[in-house]
N, C-alpha and C positions, 0 to 999 in steps of 0.2 A: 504493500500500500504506500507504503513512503516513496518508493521507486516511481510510483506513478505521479503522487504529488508533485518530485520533483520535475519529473517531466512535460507535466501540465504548467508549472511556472514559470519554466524556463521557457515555452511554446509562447506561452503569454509576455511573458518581457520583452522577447523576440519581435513577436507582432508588435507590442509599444514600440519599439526602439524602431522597427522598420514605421511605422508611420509616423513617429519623429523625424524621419532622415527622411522620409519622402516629403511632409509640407515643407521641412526648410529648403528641401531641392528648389522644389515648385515656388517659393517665395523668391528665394535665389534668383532662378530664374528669368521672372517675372520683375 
């Protein structure tokens, strides 16, 4: 069960971090 927790947060951090890097691209950008 922990094995999966951790897997599921790090999924999620991941997704954060990639749509942080992507609006400031697009800001950038723009």
């Amino acid at each position: 069960m922990t094995d999966t927790a951790y897997v599921v947060l790090i999924l999620m951090g991941f997704s954060v971090c990639a749509l942080v890097l992507r609006a400031l691209y697009v800001r950038g950008e723009r």
